[in-house]
N, C-alpha and C positions, 0 to 999 in steps of 0.2 A: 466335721473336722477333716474328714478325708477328701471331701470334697472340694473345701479350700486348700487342701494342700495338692490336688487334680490340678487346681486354677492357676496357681503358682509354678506347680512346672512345668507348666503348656507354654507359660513364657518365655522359659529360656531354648536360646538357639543358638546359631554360630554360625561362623563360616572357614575354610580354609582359606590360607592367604600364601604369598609369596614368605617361605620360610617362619610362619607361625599359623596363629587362629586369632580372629574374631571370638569372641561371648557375649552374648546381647542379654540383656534380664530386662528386669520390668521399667526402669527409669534408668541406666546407662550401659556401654558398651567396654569394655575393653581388649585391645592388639596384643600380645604376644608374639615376639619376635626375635629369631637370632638373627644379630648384624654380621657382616663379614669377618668378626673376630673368636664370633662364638658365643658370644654373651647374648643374653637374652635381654631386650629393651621392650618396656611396655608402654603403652597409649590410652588414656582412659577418656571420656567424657560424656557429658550428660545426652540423652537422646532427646529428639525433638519434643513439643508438647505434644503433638499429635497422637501419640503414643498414652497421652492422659486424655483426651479428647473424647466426647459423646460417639464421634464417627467413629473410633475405634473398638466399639462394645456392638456396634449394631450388625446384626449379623449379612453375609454376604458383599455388604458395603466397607466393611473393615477390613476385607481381604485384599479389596484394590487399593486403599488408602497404605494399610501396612507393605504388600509386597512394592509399589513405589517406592516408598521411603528405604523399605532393606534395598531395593535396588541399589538407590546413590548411596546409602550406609556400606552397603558392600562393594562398590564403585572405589568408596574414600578408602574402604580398609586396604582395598589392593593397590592403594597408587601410593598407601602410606609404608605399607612393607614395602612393595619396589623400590621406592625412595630411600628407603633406609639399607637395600643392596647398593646404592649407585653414591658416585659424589652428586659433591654440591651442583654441577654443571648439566647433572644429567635429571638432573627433577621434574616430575612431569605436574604441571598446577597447574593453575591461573585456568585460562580461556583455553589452551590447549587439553586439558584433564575433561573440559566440560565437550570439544569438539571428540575428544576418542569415543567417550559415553554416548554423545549423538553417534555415529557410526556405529559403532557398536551396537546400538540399537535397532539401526534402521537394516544393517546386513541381516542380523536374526529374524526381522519380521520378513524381511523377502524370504530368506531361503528356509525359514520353516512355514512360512504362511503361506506366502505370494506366490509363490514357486508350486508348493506341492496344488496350491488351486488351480495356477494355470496347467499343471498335469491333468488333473480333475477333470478342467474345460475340456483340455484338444481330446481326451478321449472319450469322453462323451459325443463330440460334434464325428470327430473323423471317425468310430468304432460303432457310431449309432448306439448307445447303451443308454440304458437309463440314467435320468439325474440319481437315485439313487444308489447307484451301482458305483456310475464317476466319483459320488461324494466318499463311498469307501476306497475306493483307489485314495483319493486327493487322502484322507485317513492315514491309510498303509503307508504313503510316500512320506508323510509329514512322520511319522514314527519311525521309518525307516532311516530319515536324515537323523533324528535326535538320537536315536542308537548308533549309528554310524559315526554320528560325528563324537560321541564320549569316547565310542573304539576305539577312532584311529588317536585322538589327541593323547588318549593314554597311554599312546608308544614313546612321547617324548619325555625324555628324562625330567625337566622338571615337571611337566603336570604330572611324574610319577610322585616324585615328592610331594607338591600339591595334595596327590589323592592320598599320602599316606597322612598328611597333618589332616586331611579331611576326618582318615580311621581314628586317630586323636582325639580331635573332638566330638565324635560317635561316643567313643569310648569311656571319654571323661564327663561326659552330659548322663551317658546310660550307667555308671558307677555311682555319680550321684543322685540320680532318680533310684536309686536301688540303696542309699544309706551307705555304701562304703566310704573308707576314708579315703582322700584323694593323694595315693605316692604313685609313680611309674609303674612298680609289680603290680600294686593292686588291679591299677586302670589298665595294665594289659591284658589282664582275663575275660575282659568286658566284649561284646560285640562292635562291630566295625559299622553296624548297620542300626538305623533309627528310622521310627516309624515316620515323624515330622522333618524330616532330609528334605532338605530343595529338589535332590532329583525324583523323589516321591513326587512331590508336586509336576514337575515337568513332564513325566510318566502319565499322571492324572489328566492335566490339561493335555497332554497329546491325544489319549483316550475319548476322555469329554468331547473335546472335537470335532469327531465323527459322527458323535451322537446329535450334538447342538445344530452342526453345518447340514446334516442327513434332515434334520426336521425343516429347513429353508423350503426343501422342493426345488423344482426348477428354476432358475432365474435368466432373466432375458437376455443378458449377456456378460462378458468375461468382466469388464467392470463392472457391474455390479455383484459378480461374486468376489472381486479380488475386494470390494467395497465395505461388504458383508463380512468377510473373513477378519478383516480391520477394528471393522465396528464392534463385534460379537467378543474381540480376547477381550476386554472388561469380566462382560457377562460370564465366561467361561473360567476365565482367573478366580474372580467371585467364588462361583459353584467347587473349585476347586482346593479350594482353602479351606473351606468347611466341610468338605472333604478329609482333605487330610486332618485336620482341627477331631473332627468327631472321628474317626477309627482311630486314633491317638489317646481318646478318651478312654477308649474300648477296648483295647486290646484283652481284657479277659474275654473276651467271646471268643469264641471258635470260628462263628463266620465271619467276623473281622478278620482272626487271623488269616483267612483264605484270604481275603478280598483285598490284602496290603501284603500277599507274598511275591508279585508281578514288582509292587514297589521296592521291595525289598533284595529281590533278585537283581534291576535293576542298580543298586547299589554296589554289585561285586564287579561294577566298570567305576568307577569312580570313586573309590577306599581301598586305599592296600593298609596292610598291616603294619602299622607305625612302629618306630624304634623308639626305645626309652628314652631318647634324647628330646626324638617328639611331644611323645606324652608328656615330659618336664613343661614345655611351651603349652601345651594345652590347659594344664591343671594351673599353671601360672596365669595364662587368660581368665579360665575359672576362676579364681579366686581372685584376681585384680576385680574382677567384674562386680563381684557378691562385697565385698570391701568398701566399691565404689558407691552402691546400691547401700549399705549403712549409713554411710556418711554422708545420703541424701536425703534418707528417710526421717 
């Protein structure tokens, strides 16, 4: 029994959004959001079948499948809050919603991938060092950009708000894994920080890495490492979801709890401490979402 009830909350997650949360369960999603009047408007719908899917059960292979899909799932939640800041004129859909998400895509892979390997390269060639030694720099720099870059964007006022609807739904995910009822006071007592956090994972795959790229060895030349670094985030994504999936499982151990405190740490850039107003939005997601999930089952 306890262990289907493991199974079941492994499944829920979320995401922060422009002035609400996302809540994902096991068969649909729902938005939470205040509009520029103050009211809070919600969005529900069913998730793809992929999500019932054989490839979704199978281990390592369900991690690429699923983080894809929250990809564009958390694509659409952010373009649906925006949307619901802006008039009608200012909406971003169609062919253009699909051309920012390509961008978007391909900037992150240069400047966390492509970037920190071509460091990797020149100093290996120009410093004489080992491929070894380079592939921990290309490492260091690729972590240094994803810490750097949560730092600085956390100065702007709204991805402050952003990270505080992020503490929200920490809060209100880790209130109801723990049995409490979901009001504001309650959910503000709760932690800001969650074992299964996307920046958990981002942490992870940065780490992984260095491990994965460092087993390559030498390679002949700059494209084929920039080739390799490509190839290889599947494989590294993969390994990194079962990752986090299995110390999620675990957190009664002691050396889980070490081995997800780097994850965790990581979190106090990207969560601030939400206002009750938040948590309203969050526990309102929560619960549109688990509503939605009834009236499906």
């Amino acid at each position: 029994m306890v262990k289907n009830m493991e199974d079941k909350l492994i499944t829920y997650g979320g995401q922060a959004v422009i002035e609400g949360v996302m809540m994902r369960g096991r068969t649909s999603l729902a938005i939470a959001m205040r509009d520029p009047s103050g009211k809070i408007v919600t969005h529900t719908e069913e998730l793809g079948g992929i999500y019932k899917s054989r490839l979704a059960k199978i281990p390592f292979l369900r991690g690429l499948v699923l983080l894809w899909d929250s990809l564009g799932l958390g694509m659409k939640a952010l373009t649906i809050s925006a949307n619901t800041q802006t008039g009608e004129d200012e909406k971003i859909e169609g062919p253009m919603l699909y051309l920012t998400l390509g961008i978007t895509i391909l900037v992150a892979l240069g400047v966390f991938f492509l970037v920190p390997a071509g460091v990797g390269y020149l100093a290996e060639h120009f410093l004489n060092i080992s491929s070894w030694l380079s592939n921990l720099i290309e490492g260091i720099v690729r972590l240094l950009f994803l810490i750097g870059y949560i730092w600085a964007v956390g100065f702007m006022p709204d991805i402050q708000r952003v990270f505080g609807y992020h503490g929200a739904e920490h809060k209100t995910i880790n209130a109801f894994e723990s049995g409490a009822e979901l009001t504001p006071e309650n959910v503000s007592t709760y932690s800001v920080q969650h074992a299964r956090c996307g920046t958990a994972f981002l942490l992870t795959l940065a780490l992984l890495s260095i491990l994965v790229f460092t087993l390559l060895g030498p390679l002949p030349s700059l494209w084929w490492r920039l080739v390799s670094r490509i190839l290889l985030i599947p494989v590294i994504a993969g390994i990194s979801y079962e990752y986090i999936r299995w110390t999620a499982k675990h957190l009664e151990s002691a050396i889980v709890r070490v081995l997800i405190k780097p994850n965790l740490a990581l979190q106090a850039l990207t969560t601030r401490e939400p206002d009750l107003q938040m948590l309203e939005v969050a526990i309102t997601a929560f619960r549109t979402m688990r509503e939605a999930e009834k009236q499906s089952d």
